[in-house]
Backbone as numpy.savetxt, mean C-alpha at the origin, in Angstrom:
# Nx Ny Nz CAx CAy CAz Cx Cy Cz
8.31 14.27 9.99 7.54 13.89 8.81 7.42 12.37 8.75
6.05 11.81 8.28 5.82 10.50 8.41 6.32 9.85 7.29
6.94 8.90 6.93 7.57 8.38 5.41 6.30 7.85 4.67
6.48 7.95 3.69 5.21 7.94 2.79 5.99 6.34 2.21
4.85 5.12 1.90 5.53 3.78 1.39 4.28 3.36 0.52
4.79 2.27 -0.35 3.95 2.00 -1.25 3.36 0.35 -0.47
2.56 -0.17 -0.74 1.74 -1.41 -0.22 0.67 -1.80 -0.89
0.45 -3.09 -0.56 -0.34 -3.67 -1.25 -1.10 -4.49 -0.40
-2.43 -4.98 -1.19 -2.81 -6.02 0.42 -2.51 -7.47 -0.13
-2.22 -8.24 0.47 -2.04 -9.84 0.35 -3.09 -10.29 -0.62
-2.99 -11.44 -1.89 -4.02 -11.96 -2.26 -5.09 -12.50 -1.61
-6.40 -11.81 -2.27 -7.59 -12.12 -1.47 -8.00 -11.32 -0.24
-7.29 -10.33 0.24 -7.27 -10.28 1.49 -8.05 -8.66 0.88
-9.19 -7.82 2.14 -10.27 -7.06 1.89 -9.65 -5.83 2.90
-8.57 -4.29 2.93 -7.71 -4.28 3.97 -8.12 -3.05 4.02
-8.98 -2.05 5.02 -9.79 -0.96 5.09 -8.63 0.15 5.10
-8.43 1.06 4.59 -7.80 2.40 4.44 -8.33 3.11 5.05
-8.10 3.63 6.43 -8.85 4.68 7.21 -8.23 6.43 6.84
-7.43 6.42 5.69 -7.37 7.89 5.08 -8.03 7.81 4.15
-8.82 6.95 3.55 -9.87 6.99 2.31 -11.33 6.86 2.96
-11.81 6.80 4.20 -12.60 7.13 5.11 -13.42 5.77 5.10
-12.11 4.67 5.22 -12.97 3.43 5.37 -12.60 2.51 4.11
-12.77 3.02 3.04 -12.87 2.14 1.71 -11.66 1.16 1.82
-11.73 0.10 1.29 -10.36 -0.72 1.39 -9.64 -0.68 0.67
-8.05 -1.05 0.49 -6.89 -0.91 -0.24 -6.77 -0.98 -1.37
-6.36 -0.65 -2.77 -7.27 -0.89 -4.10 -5.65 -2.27 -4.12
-5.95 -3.64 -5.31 -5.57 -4.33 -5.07 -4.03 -4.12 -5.63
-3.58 -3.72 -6.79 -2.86 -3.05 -7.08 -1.94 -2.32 -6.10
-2.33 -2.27 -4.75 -1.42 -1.23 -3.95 -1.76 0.42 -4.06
-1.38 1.07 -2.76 -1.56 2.38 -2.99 -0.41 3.17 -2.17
0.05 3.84 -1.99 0.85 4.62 -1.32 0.01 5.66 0.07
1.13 4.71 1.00 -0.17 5.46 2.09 1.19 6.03 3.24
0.72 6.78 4.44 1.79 7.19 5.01 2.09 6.16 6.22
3.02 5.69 6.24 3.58 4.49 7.27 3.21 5.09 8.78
1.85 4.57 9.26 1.23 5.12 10.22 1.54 3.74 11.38
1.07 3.97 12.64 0.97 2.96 13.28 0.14 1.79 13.06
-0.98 2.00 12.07 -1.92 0.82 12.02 -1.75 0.05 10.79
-0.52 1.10 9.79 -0.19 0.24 8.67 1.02 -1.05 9.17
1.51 0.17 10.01 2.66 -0.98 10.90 2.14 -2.40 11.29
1.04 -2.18 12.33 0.43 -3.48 12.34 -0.51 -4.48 11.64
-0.96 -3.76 9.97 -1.20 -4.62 9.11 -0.04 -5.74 8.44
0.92 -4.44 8.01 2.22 -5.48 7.99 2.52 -6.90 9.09
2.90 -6.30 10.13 3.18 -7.44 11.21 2.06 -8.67 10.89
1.03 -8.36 11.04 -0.32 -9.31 11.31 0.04 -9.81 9.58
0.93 -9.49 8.48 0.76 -10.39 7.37 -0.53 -10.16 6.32
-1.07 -8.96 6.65 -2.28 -8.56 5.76 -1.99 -8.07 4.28
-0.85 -6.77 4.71 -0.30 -6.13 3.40 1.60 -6.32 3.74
1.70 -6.16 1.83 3.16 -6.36 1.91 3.54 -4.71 1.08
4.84 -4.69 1.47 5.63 -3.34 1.19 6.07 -3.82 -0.60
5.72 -2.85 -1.31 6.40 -2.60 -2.72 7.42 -1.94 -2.67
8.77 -2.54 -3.27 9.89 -1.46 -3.10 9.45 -0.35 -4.13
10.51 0.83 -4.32 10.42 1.95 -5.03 10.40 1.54 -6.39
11.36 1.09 -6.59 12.04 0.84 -7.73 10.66 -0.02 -8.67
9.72 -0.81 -8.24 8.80 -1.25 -8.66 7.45 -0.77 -9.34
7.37 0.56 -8.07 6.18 1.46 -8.32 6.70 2.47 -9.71
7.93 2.88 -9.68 8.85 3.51 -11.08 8.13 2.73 -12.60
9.09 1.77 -12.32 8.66 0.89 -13.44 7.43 0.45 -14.32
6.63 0.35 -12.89 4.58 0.56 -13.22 4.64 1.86 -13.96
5.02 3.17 -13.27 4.52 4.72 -14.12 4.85 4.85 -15.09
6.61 4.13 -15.72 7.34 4.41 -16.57 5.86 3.19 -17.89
5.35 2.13 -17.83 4.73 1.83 -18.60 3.55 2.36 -18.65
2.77 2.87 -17.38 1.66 3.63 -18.08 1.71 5.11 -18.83
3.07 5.55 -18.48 3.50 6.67 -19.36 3.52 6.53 -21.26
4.78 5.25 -21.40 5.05 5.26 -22.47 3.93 3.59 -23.09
C-alpha cells in the first residue's frame, strides 16, 4: 500500500497533479499518494510535506 501524505506547493509555485488529470495542486495543499513523481517534486523543492497533526487542526476549525 502506497502511504497517503498531505503537501502543499511552495509559494507561487503552479505544481500539476497528474491524479486530478493534470489540474495543479490547490494552494492550500491536498493529500495525494506519495508516488514517485511526488518524491521528486519534493527533492526538486517545488512542494513541501504538512505534518498530520496540522491537517487535524485545519478540520477541527472548519468543523467547529
Amino acid at each position: 500500500m502506497t502511504e497517503r501524505v498531505h503537501i502543499r506547493p511552495l509559494r507561487g509555485l503552479k505544481v500539476p497533479n497528474p491524479s486530478r488529470g493534470g489540474r495543479h495542486l490547490a494552494d492550500g495543499g491536498e493529500r495525494v499518494e506519495l508516488s514517485s513523481y511526488w518524491h521528486r517534486r519534493l527533492r526538486a523543492g517545488e512542494v513541501e510535506r504538512i505534518p498530520a497533526q496540522n491537517t487535524a487542526k485545519k478540520a477541527e476549525k472548519k468543523e467547529g
